[in-house]
FITOR-462472 format. One record per atom (N, C-alpha, C): residue in three letters; x, y negated, z. Coordinates in steps of 0.1 Angstrom, whole numbers, plus 5000, padded with zeros to 4 digits. Example, Ala and Ser with C-alpha at 12.3 -4.5 7.8 and 13.67 -1.06 7.14 Angstrom:
<recs>
ala513250575078;ala512350455078;ala513250335078;ser512850225071;ser513750115071;ser512950005079;
</recs>
This chain:
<recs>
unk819112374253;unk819612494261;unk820012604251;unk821212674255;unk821512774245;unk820612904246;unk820412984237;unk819913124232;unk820913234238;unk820313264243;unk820913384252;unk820513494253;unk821013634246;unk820713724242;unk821713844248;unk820713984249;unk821814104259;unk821414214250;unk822514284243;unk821814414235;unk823014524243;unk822814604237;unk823314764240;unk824114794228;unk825014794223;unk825614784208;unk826014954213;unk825715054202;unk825715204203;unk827215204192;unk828415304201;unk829615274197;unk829115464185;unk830315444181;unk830215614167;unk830015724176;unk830815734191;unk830315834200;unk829015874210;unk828115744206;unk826415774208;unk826815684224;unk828115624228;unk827915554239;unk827415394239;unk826815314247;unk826315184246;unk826915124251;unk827814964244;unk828414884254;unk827414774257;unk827314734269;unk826414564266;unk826914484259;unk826614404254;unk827214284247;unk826214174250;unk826914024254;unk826213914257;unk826313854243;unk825313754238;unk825313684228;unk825013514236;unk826013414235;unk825413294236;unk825513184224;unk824213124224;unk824413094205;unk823812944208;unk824212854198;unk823512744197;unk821812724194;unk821312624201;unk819512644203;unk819612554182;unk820312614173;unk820012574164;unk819712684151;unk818812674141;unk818712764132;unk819912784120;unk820012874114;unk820912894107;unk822412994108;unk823212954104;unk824213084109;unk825512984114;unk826413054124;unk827112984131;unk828513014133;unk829712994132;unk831213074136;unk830913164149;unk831413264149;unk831513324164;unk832913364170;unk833113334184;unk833613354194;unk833613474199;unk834613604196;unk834513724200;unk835613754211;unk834613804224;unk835513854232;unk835313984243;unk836014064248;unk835614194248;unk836814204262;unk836014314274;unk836714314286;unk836414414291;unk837314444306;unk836514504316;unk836814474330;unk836514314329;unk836914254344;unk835014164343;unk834114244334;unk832914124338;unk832214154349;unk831214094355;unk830714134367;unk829014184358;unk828514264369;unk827614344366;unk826414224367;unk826314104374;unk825414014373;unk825913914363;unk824713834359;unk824513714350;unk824213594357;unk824813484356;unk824613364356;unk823713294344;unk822413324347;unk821613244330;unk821813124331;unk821613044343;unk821412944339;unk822512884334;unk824412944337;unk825412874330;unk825612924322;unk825113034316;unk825113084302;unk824513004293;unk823112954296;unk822012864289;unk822612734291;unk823412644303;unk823912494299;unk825312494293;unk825812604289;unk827412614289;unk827512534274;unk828712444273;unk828812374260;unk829812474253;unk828812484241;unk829712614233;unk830412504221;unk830012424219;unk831012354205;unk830412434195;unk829812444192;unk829012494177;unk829012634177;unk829712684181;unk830012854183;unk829312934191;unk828913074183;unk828113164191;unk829413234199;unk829013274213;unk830413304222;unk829613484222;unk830113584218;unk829713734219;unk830413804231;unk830113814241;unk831013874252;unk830814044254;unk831414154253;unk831014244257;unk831914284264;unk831014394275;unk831814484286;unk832114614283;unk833714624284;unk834814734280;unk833814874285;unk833914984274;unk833215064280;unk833815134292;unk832415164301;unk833015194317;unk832815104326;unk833014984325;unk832914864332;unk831814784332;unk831414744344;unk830414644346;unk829014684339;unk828214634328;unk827014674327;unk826914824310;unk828514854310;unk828614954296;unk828115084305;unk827915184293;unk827815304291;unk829415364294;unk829515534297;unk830715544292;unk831715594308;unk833215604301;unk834115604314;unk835215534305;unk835915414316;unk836815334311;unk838415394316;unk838815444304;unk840315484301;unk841015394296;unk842015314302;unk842415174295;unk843615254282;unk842915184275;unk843915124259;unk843015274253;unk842315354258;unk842115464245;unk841015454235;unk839815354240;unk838915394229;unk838815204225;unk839715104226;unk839514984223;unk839514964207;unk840115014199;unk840815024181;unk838914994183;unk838415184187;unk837515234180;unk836015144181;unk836515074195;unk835315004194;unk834914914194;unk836314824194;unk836414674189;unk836214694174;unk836314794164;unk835814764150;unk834614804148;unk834014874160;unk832314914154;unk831614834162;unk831914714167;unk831014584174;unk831114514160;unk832914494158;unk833214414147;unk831514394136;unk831414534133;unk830314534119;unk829314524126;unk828614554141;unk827414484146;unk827214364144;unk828714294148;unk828614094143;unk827914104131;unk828514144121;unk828214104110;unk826514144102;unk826014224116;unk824714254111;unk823814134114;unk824014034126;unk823013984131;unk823013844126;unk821713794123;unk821113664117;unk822013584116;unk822413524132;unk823313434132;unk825113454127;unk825213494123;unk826513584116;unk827113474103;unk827913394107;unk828313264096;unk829313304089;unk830113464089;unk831313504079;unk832613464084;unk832713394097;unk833813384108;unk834013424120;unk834713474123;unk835713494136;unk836613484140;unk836513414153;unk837413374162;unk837713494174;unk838913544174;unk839313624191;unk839513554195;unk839513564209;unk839713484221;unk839713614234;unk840713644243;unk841013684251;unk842413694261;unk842613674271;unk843413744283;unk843913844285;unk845113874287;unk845813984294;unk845314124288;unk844814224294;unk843814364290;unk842514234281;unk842014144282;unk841014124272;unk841814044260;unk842714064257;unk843914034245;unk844314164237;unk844914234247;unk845114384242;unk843614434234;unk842614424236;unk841714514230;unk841314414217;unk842114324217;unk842214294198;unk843514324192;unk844014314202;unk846014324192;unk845814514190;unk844614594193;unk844514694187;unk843614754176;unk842914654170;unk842414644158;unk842814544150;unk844114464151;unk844814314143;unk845214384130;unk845414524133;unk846314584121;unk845214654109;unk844014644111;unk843014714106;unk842814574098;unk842914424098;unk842914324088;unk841814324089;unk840414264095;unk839214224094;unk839514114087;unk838414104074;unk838513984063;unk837813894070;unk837213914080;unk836113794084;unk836913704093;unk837713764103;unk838613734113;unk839713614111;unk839713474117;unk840213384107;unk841313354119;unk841213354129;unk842513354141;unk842313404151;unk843213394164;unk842713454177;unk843613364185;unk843113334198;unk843613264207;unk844113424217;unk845313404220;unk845713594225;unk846913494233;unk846213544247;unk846313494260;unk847713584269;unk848313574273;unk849113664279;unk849113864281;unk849513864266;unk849514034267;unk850414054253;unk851314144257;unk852114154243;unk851514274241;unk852714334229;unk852114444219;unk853014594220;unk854114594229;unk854614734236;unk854314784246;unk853314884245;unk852614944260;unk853515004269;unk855015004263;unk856215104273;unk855915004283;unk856314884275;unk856814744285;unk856514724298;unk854914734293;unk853614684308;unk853914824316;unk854914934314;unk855015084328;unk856315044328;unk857215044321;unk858515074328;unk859614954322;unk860614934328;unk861814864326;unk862814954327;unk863714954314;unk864515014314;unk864715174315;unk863515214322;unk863215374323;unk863315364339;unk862815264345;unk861715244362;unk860215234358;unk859715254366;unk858415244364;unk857915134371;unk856815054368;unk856714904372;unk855414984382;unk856015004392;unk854915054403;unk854114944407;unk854614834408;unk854414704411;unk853114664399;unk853214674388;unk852214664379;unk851614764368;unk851914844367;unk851314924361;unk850415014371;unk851015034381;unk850415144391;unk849115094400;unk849214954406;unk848514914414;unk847114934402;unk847514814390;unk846514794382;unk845714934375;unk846315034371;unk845715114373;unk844915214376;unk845415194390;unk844315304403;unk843015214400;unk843115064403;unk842014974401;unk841014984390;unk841514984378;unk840515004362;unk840315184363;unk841115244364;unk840515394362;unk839215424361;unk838015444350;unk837615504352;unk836315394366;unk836615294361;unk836215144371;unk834515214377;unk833915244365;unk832715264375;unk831915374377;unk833115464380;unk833115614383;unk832915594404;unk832115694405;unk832515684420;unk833415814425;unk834615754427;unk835615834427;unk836715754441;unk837315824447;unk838315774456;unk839515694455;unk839915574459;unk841115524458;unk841415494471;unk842015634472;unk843115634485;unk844115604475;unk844615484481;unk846115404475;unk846215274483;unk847515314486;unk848615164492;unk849915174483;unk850615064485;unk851815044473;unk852915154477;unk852115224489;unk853615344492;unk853215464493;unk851915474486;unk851815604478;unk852715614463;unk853015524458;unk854615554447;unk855615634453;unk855815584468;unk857215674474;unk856815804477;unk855715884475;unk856116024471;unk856416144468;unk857016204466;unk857416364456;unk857016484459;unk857016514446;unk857516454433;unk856216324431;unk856116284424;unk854716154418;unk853716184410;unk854816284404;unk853616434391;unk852716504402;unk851316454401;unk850016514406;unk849616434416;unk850316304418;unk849816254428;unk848516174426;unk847716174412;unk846516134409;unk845516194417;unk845216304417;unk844716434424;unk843816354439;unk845316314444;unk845216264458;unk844416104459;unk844916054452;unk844515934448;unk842615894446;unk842215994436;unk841316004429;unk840316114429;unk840716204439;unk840016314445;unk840016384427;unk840416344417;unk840516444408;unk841816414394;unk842316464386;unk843216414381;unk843316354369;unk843916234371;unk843916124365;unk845016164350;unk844416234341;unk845616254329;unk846516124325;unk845316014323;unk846215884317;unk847815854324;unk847215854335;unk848615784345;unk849515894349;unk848716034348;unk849916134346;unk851216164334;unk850316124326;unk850916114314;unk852116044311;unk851915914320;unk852515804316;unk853915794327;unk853815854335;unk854515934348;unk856516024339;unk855816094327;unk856616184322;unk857316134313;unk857615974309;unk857815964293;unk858415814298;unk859915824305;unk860715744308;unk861115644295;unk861515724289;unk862515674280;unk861815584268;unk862115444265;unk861415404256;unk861515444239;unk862615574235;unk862715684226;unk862415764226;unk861515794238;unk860415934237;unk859515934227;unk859316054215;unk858516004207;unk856716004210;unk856416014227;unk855415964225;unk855115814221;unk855815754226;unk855115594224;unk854915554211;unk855215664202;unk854915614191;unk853515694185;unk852815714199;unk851415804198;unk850515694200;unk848915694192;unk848115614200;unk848215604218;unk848515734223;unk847615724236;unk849515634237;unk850615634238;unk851515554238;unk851215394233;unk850015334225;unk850215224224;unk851015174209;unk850715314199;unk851315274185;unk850015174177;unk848915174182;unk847815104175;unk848114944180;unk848914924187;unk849414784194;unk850614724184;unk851314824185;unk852714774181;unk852914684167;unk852414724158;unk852614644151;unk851214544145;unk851214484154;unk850014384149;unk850514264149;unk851614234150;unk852614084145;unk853114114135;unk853814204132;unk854714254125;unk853814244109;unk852614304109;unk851914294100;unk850914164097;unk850714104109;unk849514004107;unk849813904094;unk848113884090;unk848013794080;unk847113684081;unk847313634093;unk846413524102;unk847013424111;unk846913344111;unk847513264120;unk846513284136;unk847813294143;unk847413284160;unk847813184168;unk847113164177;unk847713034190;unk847913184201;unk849413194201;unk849613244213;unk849913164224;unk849313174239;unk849913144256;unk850613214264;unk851313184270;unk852313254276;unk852513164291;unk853213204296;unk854313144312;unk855313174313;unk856113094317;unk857213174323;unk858013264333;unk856613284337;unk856813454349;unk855513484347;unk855313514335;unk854713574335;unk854713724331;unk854313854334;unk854613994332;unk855113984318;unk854613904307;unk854313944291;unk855513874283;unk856213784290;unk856313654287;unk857613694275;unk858413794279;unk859413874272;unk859013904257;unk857513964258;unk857314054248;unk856413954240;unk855613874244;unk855413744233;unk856213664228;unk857513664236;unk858713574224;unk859413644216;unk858613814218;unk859113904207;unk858213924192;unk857113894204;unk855513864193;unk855713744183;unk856113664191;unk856413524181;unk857513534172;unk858413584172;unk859513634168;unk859313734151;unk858513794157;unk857813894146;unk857113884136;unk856913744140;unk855413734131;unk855913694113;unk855613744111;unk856113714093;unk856213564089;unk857213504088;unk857713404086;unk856513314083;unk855413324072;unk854713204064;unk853713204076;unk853313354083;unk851813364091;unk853013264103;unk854013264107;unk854413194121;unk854513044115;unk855013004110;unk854512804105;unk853212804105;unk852112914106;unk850612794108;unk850112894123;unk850812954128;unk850812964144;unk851212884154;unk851412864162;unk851412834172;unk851712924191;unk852612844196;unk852912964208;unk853212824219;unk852712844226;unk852512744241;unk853412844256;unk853912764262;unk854612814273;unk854712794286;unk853612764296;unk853712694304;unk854312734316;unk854712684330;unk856212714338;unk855312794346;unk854012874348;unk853312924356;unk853813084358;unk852313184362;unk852213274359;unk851513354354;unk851013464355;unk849813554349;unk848913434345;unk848713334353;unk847413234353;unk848413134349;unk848513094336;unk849013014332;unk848912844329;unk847112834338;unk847512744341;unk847812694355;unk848112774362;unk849012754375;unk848012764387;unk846612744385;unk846212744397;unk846212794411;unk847212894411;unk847412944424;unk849012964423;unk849312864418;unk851012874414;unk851312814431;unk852812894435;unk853312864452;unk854112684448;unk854012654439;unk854612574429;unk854512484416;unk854012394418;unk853412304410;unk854212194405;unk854312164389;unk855312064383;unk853911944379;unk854711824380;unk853811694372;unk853811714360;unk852511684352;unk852411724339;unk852611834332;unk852611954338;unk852312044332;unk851212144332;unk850412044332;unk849112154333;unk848512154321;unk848012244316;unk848312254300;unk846612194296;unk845612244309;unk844412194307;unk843912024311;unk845311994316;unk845311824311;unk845711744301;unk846711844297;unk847311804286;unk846511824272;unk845911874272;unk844911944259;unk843312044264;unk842811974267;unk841512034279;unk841112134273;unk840212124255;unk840012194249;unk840712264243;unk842212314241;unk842912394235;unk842812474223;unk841312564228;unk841412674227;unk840212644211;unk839312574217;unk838812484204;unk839312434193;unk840812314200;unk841112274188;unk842112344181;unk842312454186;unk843112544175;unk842212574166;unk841112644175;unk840012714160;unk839112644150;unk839112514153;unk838612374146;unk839812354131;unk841112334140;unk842112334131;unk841912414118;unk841812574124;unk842312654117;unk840512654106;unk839712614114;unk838212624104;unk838512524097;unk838312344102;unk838312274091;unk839812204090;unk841112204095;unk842112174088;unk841912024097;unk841711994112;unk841511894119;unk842811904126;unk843211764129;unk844511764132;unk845111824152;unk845811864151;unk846411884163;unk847611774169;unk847011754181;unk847611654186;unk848811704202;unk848911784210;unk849511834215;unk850511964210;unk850112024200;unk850712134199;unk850612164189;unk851912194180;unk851612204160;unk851812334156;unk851512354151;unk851912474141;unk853512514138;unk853812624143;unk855212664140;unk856212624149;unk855712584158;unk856612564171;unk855812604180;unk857212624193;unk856812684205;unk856812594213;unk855612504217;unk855612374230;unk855512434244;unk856712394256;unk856912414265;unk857412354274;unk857212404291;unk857412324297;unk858412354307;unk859512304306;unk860612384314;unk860412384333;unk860712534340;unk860612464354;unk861512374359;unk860812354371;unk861612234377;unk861512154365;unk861112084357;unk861212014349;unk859711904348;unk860511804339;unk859511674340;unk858611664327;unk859211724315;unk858411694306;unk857911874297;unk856611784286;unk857011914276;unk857911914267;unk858512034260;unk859612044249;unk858712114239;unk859112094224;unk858912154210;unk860212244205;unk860112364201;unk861012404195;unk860512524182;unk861012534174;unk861012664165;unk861112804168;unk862312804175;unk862712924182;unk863512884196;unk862912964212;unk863812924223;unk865413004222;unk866012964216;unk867113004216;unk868213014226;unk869013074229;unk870113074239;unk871012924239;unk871212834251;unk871812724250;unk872912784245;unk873612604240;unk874912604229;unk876312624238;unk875912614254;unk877112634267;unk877512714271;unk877812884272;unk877512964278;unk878112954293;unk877712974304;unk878212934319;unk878413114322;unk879713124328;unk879813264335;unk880513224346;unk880113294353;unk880113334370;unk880613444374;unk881513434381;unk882113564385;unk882013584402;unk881913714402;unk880913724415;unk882113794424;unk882513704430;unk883313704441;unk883113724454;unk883413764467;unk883113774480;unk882013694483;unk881113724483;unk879313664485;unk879613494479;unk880613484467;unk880113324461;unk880113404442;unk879813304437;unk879813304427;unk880513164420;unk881813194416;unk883013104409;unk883113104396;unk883513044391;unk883912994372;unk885513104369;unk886113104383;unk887213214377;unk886913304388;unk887413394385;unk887413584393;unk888413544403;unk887613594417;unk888513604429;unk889813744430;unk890313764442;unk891113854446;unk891214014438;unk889713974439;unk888414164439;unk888514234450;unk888414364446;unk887714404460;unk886714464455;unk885914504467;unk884314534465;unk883514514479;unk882314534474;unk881414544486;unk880114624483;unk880114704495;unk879714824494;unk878314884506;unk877514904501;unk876214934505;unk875615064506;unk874715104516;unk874315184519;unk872815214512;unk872515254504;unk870915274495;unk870115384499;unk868915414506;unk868115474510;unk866515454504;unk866615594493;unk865415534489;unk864215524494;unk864015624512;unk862515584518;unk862815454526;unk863515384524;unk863415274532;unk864415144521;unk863315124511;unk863915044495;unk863814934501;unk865014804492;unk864914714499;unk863714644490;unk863014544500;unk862014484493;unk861814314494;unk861614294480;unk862114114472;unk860414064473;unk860313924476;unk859213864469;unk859213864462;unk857513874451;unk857413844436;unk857713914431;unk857313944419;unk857514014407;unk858413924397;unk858713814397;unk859013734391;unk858413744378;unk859213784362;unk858113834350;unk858413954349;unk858714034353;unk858314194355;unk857314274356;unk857314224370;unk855814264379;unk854914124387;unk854014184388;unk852814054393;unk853613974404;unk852813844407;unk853513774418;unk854113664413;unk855413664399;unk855613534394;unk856913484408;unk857013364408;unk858113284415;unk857313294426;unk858113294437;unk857813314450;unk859013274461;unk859013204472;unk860313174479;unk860713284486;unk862213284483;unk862913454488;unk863413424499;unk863813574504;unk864413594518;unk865413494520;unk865913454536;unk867913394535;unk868413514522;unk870013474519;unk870713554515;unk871413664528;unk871413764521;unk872113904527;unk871013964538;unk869813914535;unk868813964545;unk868614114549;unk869414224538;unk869314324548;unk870514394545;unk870714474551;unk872614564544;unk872414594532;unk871614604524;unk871814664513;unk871214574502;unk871314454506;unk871214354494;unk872414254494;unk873014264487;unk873914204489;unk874114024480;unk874013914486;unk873813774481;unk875113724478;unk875213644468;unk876513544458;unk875813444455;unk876413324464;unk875813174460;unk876813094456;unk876813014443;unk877512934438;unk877412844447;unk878412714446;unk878812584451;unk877312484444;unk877512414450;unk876112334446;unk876612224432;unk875912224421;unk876112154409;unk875812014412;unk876611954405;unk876911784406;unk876311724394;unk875711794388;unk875011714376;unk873211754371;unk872711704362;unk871311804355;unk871711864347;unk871011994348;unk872112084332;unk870312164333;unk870612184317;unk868812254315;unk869412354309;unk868912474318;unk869512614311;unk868212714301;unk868412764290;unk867712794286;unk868012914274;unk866713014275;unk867213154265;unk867313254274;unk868313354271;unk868313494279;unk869313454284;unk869513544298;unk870913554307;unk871013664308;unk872513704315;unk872813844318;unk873313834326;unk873713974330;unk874314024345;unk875314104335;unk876714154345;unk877414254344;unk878514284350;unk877914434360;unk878614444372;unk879514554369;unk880514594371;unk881114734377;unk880814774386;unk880514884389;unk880114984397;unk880315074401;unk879715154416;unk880115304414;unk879415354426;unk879015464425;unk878015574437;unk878615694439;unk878215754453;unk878615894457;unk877615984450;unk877215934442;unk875916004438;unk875616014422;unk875016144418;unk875016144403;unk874216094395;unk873216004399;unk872315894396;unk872315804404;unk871715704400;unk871415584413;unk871115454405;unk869915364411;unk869715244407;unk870815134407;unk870714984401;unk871214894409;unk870014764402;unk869914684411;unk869114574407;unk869414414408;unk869214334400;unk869814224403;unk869014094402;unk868213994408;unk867713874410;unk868413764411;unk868213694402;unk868813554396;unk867613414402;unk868213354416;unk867213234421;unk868113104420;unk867313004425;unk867412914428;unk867412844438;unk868312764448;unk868612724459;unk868012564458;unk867112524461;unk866912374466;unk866512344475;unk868012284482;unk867712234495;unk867512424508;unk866312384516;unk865612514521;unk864912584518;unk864912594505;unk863912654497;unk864712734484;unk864512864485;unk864912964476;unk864013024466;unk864112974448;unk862913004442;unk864013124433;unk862713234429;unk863213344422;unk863313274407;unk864113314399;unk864213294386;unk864113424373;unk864713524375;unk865113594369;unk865213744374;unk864913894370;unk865313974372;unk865114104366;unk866114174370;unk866614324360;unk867214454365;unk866914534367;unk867014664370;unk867514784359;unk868414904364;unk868914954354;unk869115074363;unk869515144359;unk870015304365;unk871515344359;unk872215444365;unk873815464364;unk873015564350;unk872215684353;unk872115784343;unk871615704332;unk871115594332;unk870715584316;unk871315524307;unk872715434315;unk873615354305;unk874715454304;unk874715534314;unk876215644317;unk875715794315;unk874815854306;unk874315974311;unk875416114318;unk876716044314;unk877716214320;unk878316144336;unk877416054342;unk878215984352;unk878516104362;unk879716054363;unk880216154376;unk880316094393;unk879916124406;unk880516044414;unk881515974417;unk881615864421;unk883215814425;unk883315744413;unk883015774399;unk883515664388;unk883015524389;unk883915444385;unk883515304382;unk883115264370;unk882115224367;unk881615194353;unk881115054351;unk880615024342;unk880014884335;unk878714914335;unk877514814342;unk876014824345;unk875714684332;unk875314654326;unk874714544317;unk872914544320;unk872614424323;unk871614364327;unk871114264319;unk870014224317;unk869714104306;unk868214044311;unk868113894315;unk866313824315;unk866313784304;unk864913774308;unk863913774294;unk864313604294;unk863913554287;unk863913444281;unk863613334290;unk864213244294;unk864013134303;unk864012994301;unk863712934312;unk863712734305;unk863312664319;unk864812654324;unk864712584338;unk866112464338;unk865712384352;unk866412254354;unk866912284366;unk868112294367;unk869212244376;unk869312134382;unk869112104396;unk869611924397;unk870711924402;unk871511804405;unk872511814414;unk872211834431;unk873011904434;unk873211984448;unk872112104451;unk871812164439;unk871112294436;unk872112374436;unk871512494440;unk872712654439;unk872212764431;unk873212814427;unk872412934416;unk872913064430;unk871913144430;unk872013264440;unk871413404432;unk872513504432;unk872513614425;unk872413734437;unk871313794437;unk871213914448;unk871214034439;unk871914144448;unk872214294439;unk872014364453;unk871014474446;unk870814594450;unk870114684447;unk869614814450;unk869214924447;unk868014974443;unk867514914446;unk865614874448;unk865414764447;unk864114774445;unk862914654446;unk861214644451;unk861314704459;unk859714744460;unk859014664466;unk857314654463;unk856814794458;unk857114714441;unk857814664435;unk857314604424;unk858514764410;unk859414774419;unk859714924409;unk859815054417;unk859715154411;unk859515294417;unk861215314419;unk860915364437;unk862515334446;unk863615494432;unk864615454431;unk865315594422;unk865615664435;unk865615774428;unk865215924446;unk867415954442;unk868115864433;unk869615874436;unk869816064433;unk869116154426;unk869416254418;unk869216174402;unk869816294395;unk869616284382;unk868416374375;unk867616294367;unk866716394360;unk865316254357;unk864316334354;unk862916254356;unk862516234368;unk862416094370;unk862016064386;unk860916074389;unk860316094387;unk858816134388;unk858516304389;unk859716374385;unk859416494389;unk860316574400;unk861216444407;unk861916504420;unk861416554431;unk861816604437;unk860916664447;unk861616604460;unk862616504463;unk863316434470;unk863816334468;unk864916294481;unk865716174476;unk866916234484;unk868016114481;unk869416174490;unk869516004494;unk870415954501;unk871215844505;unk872215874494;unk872415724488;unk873715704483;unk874515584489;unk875815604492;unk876615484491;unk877315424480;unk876815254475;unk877215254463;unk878215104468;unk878615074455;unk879614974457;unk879514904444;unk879714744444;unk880214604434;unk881414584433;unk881814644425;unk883314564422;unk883114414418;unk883814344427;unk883914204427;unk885614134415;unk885313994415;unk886413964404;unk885513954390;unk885814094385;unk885314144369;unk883614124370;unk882814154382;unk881514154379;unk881013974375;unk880113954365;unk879813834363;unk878613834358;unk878213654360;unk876313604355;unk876813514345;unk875913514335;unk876513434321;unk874613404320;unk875013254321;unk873013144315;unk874113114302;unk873013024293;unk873512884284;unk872512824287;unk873212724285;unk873012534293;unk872712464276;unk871812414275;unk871412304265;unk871712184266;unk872712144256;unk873312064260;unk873011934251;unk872211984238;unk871711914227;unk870611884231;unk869811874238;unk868211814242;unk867511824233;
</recs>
């Protein structure tokens, strides 16, 4: 039976986090397993703490201060640097302490190492860093929208988690104005964090280059001198900014990394996926993973699913896994020109088609797709309400595997001197409509002198993709104004949306013909 131990680790500000210790029933000193949260529950399971098979490793769990059994009040991302490095040297005080570490964490329990990665602990020999990238703009806003849909829900929830404090909140407390102070209401007192984060649209504001912006994050690839096994999905919220992570990593530290991709979501290995592929479940395909990376990287034991310096993945709709270096843009480029509700290989007549946008009554998409929470989800018919407007291609006569980024790019134009437009990229099989792809943009932030009545150029771009076409499949492109609750509805004035004190109706319009969708198709296998 394992050794199972509960201390109070006292952080530099005189606060206590708990910390669990589970260690092998053997004498001597041992690798450890560090991992740090604030999703644990306030009870203990001993006895699966005591039969749990650790693999030689002591596993150290502690609760994020604020949460569950810590000291403290939990402010997410502010006091993680300070006190994932002063546990850091508690490790190193206690018996069992073998002069190794392993990270290992999830989403927010990922983040609270990619904010000490840059501080170079010598003892620290890899980390298994689970779905969470390293730009904090990312996880609030797109584009300069706010991810109401995930940033907002998630944190009314953590605030301050075990404070007893009020959460009056539904997803349509975002819809109202101005949004500045609406903590207040929320929380019976006011919430600075998410106030804060409310005022600072633009991903050039030079807060973000502040700790409380998420500067202790940012460069922890960019600098690392460790090899990592990164996880990912592909709808997953992060999934963008880990192929940016991967991307970053300094060439010699990325050949003895590792980056896995599976077709899921947040929960990557799919278990509550609306949609499940053969063979891709990553915990069949390599049960212990997360082991034999850190085996690898301790004694140089071989990897048999997944190597070093490649990204193994599993395309959706798809049958097998793929290896690659970098997911690059297919060698095909396919454009689509978005014609009278089809989408054709050449530009129709033109024309437009033109919509009414009301931001208290936004239109609303299943899923977050990788934006916001939710992942792939089966969408409405097409043209389900007046102000979404659907373009479905002809059905494809062959398999074509598209993969890398796509874009959108529409001409446009509003009676109004701001205004959103949004656009979702699915999949048609058969009776069944799967989301793929999606992107949001505003007239003022690509046009800031926009005048009413002008027609302009909106440019759009998804994150990085890897899906299968069959034959008599349809690609289906929906545009419109909104997306809720997954982005905060634009109130169609110009300025900080968060500090409007209204909205107006706009009528906006697609110029058709010139507007078009551009995938690439892999055509080299």
């Amino acid at each position: 039976m394992n050794i199972v131990e509960k201390h109070f680790v006292e952080m530099p500000d005189g606060v206590r986090l708990f910390t669990l210790v589970q260690r092998p029933p053997v004498k001597g000193r041992v690798p450890v397993i560090f991992m740090r949260g604030p999703y644990e529950k306030k009870t203990l399971d001993e006895e699966a703490l005591r039969s749990a098979d650790l693999k030689g490793y002591a596993i150290i769990t502690q609760h994020c201060r604020g949460t569950a059994l810590s000291e403290g009040d939990f402010i997410p991302f502010k006091d993680e640097r300070r006190d994932g490095l002063a546990t850091l040297e508690w490790v190193r005080r206690q018996p069992f302490y073998g002069g190794e570490i392993y990270l290992q964490g999830g989403s927010y329990c990922s983040a609270v190492h990619l904010a000490y990665l840059t501080a170079r602990p010598a003892d620290v020999r890899t980390g298994w860093l689970n779905v969470k990238d390293t730009e904090c703009y990312d996880s609030i806003y797109r584009n300069g929208v706010l991810k109401c849909g995930l940033f907002g829900g998630w944190a009314v929830e953590v605030y301050k988690k075990n404070a007893s404090l009020g959460r009056n909140f539904v997803p349509e407390t975002f819809l109202t104005h101005p949004l500045v102070g609406i903590t207040r209401h929320i929380f019976g007192e006011e919430a600075p964090y998410m106030e804060e984060m409310f005022l600072h649209e633009s991903k050039d504001d030079p807060f973000w280059q502040t700790p409380s912006g998420g500067s202790e994050y940012r460069h922890a690839m960019h600098t690392a001198t460790i090899p990592l096994l990164l996880t990912c999905a592909f709808y997953d919220i992060f999934i963008e900014g880990m192929f940016g992570m991967w991307a970053a990593l300094p060439d010699d530290i990325r050949r003895r990394s590792a980056f896995i991709v599976t077709p899921y979501n947040h929960d990557i290995m799919g278990a509550e996926a609306p949609l499940t592929f053969e063979n891709a479940s990553l915990r069949e395909q390599c049960p212990d993973f997360n082991y034999d990376w850190f085996n690898h990287v301790r004694t140089g034991s071989p990897l048999t699913f997944f190597q070093p310096g490649r990204i193994t993945y599993f395309p959706c709709f798809g049958r097998e896994w793929r290896s690659v270096e970098s997911l690059a843009d297919g060698d095909k480029a396919w454009t689509l020109h978005l014609n009278e509700r089809t989408l054709d290989a050449a530009p129709g007549p033109g024309g437009e088609r033109r919509y009414v946008y009301n931001p208290a009554a936004p239109a609303r998409f299943s899923g977050g797709v990788c934006n916001n929470f939710g992942g792939m989800r089966l969408q409405d018919p097409p043209d389900s309400r007046y102000d979404i407007l659907s373009f479905l291609s002809a059905p494809f006569e062959a398999r074509h595997l598209f993969e890398g980024r796509g874009a959108v790019r529409l001409r446009v134009k509003s009676d109004c001197p701001d205004t959103g437009f949004y656009v979702r990229l699915s999949v048609v099989k058969g009776d069944k409509t799967w989301s793929l792809r999606d992107d949001i943009a505003s007239l003022g932030r690509q046009h800031p002198d926009y005048r009413p009545g002008e027609e302009v150029w909106l440019d759009f771009s998804f994150a990085p993709h890897a899906f299968w076409i069959e034959p008599g499949d349809q690609l289906r492109l929906d545009v419109s104004s909104s997306c809720f609750p997954h982005f905060l509805p634009h109130t169609n004035r110009r300025g900080l949306q968060a500090l409007q004190t209204g909205t107006d109706i706009a009528n906006n319009a697609v110029v058709l013909g010139c507007s078009t969708l551009t995938l690439h198709e892999n055509t080299r296998g």
